[in-house]
C-alpha positions in Angstrom: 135.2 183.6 113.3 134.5 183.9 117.1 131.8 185.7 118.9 132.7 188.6 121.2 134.2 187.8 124.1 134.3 183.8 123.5 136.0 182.5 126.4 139.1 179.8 125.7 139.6 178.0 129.1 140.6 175.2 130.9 138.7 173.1 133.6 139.1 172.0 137.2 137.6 170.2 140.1 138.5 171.4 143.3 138.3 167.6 145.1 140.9 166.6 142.0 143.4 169.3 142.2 143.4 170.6 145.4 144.5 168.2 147.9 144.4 167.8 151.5 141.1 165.6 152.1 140.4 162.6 154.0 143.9 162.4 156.0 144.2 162.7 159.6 142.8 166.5 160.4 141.6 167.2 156.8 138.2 168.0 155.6 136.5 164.9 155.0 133.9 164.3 151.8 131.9 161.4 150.6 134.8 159.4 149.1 136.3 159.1 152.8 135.1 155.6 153.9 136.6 154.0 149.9 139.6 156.4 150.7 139.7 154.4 154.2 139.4 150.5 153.1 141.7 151.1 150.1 138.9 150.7 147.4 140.0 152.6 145.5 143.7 155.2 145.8 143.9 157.8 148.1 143.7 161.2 146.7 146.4 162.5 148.8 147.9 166.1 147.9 146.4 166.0 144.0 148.2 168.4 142.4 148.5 170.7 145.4 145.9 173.6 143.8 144.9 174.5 147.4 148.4 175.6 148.4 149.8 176.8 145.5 147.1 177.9 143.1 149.5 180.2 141.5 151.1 177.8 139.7 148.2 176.5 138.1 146.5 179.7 137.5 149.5 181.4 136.0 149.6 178.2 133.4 146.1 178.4 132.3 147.2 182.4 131.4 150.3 180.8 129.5 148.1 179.1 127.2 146.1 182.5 126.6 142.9 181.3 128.3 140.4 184.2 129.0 138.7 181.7 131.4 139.1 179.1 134.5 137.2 177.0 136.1 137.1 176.1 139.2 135.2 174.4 142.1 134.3 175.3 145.7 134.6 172.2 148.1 131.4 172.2 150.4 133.3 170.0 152.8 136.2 172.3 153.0 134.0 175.4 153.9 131.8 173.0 156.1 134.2 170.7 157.3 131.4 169.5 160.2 128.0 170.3 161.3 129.3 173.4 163.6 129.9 175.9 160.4 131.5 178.0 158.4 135.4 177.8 157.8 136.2 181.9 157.2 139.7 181.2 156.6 138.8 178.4 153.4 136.2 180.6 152.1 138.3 183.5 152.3 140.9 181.4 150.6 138.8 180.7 147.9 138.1 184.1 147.6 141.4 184.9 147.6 141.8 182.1 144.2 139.8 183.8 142.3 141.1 187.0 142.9 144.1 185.7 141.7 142.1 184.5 138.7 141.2 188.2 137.5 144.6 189.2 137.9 145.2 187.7 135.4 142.8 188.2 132.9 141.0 184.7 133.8 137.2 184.9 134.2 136.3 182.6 136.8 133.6 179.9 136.3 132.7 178.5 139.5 131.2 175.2 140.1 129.4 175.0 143.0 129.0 171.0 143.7 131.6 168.7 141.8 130.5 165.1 142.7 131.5 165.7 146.5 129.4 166.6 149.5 130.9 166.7 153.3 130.6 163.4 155.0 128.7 164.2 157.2 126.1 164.5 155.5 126.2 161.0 154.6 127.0 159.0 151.1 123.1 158.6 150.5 122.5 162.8 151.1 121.2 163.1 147.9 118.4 160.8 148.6 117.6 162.8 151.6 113.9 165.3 151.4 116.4 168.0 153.0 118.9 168.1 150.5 118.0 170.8 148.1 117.7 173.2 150.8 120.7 172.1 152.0 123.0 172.7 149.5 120.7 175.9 148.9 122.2 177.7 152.3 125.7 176.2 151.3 125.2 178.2 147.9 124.0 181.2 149.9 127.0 181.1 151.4 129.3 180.9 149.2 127.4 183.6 147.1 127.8 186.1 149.3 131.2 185.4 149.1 132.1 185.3 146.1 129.4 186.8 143.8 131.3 190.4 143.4 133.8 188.9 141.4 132.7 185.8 140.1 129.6 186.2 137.1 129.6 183.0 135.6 128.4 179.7 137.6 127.7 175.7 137.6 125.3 175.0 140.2 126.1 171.2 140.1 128.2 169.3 137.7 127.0 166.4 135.7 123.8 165.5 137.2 123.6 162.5 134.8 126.6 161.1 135.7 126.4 161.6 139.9 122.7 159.9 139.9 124.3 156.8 137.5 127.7 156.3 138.5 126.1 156.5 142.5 122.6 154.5 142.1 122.6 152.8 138.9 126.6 151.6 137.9 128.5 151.2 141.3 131.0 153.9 140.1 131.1 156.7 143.3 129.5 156.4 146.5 127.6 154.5 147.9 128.1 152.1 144.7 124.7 151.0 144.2 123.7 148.9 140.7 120.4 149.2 138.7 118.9 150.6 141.5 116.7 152.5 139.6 114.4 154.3 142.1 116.7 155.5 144.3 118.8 157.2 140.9 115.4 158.8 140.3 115.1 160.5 143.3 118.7 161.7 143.5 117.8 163.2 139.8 114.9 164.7 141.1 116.3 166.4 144.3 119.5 167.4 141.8 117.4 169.4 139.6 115.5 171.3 142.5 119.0 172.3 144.1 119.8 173.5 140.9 116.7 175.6 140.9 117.2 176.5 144.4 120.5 177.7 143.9 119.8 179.5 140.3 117.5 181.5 142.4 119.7 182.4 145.2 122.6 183.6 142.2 120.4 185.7 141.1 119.0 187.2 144.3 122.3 188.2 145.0 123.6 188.8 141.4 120.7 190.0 138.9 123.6 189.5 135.9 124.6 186.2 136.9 125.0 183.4 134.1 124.0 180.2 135.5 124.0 176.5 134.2 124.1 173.1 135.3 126.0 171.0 132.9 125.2 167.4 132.0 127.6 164.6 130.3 126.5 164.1 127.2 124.5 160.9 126.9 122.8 159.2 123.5 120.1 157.9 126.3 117.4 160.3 126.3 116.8 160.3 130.5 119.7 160.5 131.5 120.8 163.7 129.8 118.3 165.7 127.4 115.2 164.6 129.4 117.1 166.4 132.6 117.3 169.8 130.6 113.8 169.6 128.8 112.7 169.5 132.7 114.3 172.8 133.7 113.1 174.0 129.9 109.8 173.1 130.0 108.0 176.4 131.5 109.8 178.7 129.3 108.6 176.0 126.4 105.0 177.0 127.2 104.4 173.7 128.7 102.1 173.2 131.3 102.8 171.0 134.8 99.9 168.5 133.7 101.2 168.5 129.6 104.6 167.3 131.4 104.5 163.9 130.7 103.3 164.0 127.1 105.8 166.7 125.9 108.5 164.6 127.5 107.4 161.7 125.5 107.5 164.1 122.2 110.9 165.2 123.1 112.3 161.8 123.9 111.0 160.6 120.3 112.0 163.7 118.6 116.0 163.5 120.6 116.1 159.6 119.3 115.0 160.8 115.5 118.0 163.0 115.9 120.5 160.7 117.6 119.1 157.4 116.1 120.2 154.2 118.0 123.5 152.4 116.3 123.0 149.2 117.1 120.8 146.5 119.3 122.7 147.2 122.4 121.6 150.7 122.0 117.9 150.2 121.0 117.9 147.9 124.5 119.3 150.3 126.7 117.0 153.2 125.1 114.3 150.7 125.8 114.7 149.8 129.0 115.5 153.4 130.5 112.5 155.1 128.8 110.5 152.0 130.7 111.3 153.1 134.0 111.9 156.5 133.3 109.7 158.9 136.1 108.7 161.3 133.0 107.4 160.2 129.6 104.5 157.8 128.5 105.5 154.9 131.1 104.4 157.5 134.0 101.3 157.9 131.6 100.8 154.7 131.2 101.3 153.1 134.9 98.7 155.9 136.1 101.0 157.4 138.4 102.7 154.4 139.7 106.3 153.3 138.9 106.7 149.7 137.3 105.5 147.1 139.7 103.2 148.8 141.8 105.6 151.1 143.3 105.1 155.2 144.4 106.0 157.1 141.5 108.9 158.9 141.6 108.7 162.5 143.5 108.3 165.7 141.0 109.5 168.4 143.4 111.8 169.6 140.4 108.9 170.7 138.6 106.9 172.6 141.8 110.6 174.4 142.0 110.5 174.9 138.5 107.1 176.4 137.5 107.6 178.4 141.5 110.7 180.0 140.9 110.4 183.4 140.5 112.5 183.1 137.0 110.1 181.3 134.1 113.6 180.2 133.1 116.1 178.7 135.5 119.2 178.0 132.9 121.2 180.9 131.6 123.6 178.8 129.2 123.3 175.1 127.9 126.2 173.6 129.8 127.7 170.2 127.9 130.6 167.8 128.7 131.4 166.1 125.8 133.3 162.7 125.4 131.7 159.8 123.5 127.6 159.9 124.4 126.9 157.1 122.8 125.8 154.9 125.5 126.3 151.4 123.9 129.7 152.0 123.0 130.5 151.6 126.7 130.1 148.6 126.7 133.0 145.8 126.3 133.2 142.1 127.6 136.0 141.6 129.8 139.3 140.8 128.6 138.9 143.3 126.3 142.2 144.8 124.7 143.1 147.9 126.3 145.9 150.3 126.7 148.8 148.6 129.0 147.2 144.9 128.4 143.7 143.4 129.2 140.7 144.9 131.5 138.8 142.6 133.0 135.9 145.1 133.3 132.6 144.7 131.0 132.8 148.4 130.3 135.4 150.5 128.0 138.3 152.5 129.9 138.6 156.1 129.7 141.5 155.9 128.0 139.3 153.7 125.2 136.5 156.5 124.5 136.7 157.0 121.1 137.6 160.6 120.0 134.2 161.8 117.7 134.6 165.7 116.5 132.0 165.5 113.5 130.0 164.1 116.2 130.2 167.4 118.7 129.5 170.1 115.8 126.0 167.9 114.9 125.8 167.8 118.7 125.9 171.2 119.6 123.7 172.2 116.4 121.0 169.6 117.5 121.1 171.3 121.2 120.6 174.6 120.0 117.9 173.7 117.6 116.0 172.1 120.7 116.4 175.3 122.7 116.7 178.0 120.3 117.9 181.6 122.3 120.0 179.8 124.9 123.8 180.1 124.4 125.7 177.0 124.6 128.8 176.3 126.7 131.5 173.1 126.6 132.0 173.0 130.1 134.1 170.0 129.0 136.0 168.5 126.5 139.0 166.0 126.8 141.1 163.2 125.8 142.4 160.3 128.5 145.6 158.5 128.3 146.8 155.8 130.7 149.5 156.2 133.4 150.3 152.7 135.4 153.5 152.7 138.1 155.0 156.0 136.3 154.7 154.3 132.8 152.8 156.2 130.1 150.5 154.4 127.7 149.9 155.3 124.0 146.2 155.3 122.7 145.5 152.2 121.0 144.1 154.6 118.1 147.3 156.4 117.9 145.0 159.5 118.9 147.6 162.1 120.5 146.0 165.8 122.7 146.9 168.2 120.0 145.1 166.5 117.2 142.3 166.2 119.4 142.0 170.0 120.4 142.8 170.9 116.3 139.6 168.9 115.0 137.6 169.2 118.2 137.8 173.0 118.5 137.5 172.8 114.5 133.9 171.5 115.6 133.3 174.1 117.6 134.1 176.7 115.4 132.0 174.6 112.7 129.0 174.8 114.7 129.7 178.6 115.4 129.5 179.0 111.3 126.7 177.5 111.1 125.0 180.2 113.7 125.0 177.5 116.5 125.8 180.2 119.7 128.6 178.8 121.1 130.2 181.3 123.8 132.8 179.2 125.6 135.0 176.3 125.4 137.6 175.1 128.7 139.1 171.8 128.2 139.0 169.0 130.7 141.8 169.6 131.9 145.0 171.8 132.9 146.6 169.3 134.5 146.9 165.1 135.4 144.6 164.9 138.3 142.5 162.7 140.6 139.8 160.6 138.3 137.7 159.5 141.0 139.6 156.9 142.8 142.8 157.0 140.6 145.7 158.5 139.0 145.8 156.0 136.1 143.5 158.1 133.8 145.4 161.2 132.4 143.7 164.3 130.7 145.9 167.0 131.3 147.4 169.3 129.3 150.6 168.8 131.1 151.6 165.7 132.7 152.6 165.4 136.5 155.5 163.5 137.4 154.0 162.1 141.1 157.4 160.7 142.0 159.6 163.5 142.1 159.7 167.2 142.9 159.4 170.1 145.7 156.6 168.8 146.5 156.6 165.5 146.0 155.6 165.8 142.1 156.2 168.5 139.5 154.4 169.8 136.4 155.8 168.9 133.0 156.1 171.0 130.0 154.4 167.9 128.1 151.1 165.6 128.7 151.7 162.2 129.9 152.3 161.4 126.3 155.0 163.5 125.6 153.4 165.9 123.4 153.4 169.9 123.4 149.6 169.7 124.0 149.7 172.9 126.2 151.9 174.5 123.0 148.9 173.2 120.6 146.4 174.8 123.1 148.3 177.9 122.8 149.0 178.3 119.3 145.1 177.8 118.6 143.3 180.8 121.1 146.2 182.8 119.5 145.8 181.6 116.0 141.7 181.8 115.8 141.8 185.2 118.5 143.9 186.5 114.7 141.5 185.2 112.5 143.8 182.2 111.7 141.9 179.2 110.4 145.4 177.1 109.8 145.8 176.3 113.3 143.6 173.8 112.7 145.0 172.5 110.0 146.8 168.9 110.5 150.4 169.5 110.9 
């Protein structure tokens, strides 16, 4: 019921697991000025990945994983302007080594939210910063690329552009600003080109993806891909802004908006999106009169060298529905009221039938790439080392039964699914707190050798890592009653 070599695995973030950034003599990355104020909890030793990745790694082969992802901090191997850090690189090295020991395929991600400070918290508005990060993934390449095949150029594009330009969430917390989130997008997607291309000067057999969050809002997720897409579609550079339109219609005729918050936020994004019939119709100008938004994505795009630059369709997938995000505050939650007017991780509501039609609609709008689920998780709250049930009563292994049942439903169905790692191992850092839990075991941050210790349950107290395990081994048999309820 599974493809040759599907990979099972779980997934990582280096700046979440590893610890050590941001303290006195540490590497220091674009969270370092909030770390510094107090806006938001200091990240602190994580889970203590970078000094003891054996414990992880010999947990994810527990569970019977085939895979592991992982991430290379660019502010660890550059920790300042005067170079390379041989010792972390080698480290790193040295991590995924101890990966294929033990029969874990890495997948390597090569820019997880975080940039060195240095560089600034508006880098990715900067005209230098695709080629930037381009000689910091030429790096790493070389260093990596005899052992590691499988790669994520930059995680969640979506997200970084919103959550930084557009909802105040990551550095440098700007809202609505529209414009600026463009160009971030735009200079996102030509490092991703960039760095696709120096893979696979390096590595010919290199699979390469950049994975977005799964979003019901046309430009902020499928637009992104249809971008990278578009050559290998036959499309040419002047058709770009008419087939995006097509697409964008065609994506909402699949996902139709649920509601009139939806419709409005569809409406307003696909007004001042930099692609589509509003750059058709404003002649080349933004709204208002302003410089349209640049397009160096698509000169990297129809000049690379490869008429396709995406090896796998990489998805994260949570709730995508984009109105069901919103809340007004006082809302109910988990542990009492938020006063936020957006839902709490630990609120997203779990949707498998959703994923399987998902993944089949992906694959029907790019038919011959294989699909990936980079990510796939549920959150629970943790608040002064006191764990908070779901408010649906969802629990972790229930939630991997039906949501790898999806999975396999969209493999039926001849949907090419070739991997799923769940978000994540382990309780980590959730940008700017430990409150949100979505490990498969839960960390005690109170006591321990090290200050905290795994547990042999999640935060909730359930055997999810057991559920994880009896699945692979279950469905690996040919097993379909793993997925039964219990």
């Amino acid at each position: 019921m599974l493809p040759d070599g599907f990979l099972f695995g779980v997934a990582t973030a280096g700046f979440q697991v590893e610890g050590g950034y941001n303290g006195p003599g540490e590497p220091a990355n674009n969270w370092l000025a909030w770390e510094q104020v107090g806006r938001v909890q200091p990240s602190g030793n994580a889970v203590g990945f970078w000094d003891r990745p054996e414990e992880a790694l010999d947990r994810a082969a527990a569970l019977g994983c085939n895979s592991f992802r992982l991430g290379v901090e660019w502010a660890r191997v550059f920790p300042d302007e005067r170079g390379v850090d041989r010792a972390a690189l080698d480290r790193y090295a040295g991590i995924v080594g101890g990966c294929i020991d033990r029969g874990l395929e890495p997948l390597v991600t090569l820019h997880h939210f975080t940039h060195p400070d240095w560089l600034g918290e508006d880098f990715w508005l900067r005209p230098d910063a695709p080629d930037r990060y381009c000689r910091w993934v030429e790096v790493v390449v070389e260093a990596l690329a005899p052992s590691v095949r499988r790669w994520v150029t930059v995680n969640e594009i979506n997200v970084l552009a919103a959550g930084s330009w557009m909802l105040g969430m990551f550095p440098p917390a700007r809202i609505l600003a529209f414009d600026d989130a463009s160009i971030a997008i735009d200079n996102l997607l030509t490092a991703h080109v960039l760095g696709y291309e120096a893979i696979h000067r390096v590595s010919e057999d290199a699979v390469v993806t950049t994975n977005n969050s799964c979003s019901s809002v046309y430009p902020f997720d499928r637009m992104l891909t249809d971008l990278l897409l578009a050559r290998s579609a036959g499309v040419e550079p002047g058709e770009i802004d008419t087939w995006i339109g097509e697409r964008g219609a065609q994506h909402d005729s699949l996902f139709p908006a649920n509601g009139v918050r939806e419709r409005l936020v569809r409406r307003i994004t696909a007004a001042r999106a930099p692609y589509g019939p509003a750059a058709i119709r404003d002649g080349g100008l933004a709204p208002g009169g302003r410089t349209r938004s640049p397009r160096r994505a698509l000169d990297a795009v129809y000049g690379s060298a490869h008429e396709c630059t995406l090896d796998a369709l990489g998805l994260d997938y949570y709730d995508p529905m984009v109105a069901r995000h919103f809340r007004l505050p006082g809302h109910r939650t988990a542990g009492g009221r938020s006063p936020q007017p957006s839902r709490e991780l630990w609120d997203d509501p779990p949707d498998p039938g959703g994923l399987a039609r998902w993944l089949g609609v992906q694959h029907a709008l790019a038919p011959g790439i294989p699909l990936w689920v980079v990510e796939n998780g549920l959150c629970n709250r943790v608040r002064d080392g006191r764990s908070f049930a779901r408010l649906d009563g969802w629990d972790r292994p229930r939630y991997l039964r039906e949501n790898i049942a999806a999975v396999v439903e969209a493999i039926d169905s001849g949907v090419p699914v070739d991997g799923y790692w769940h978000w994540s191992l382990v309780d980590n850092y959730e940008w700017g707190s430990y409150e949100p839990r979505f490990g498969l075991h839960g960390v005690d941050r109170d006591r321990g050798e090290h200050g905290m210790r795994w547990l042999e349950t999640d935060a909730m107290g359930d055997d999810a890592a057991g559920a994880y395990r009896r699945i692979i081994a279950g469905l690996r048999a040919g097993d379909r009653s793993v997925l039964d309820p219990d």
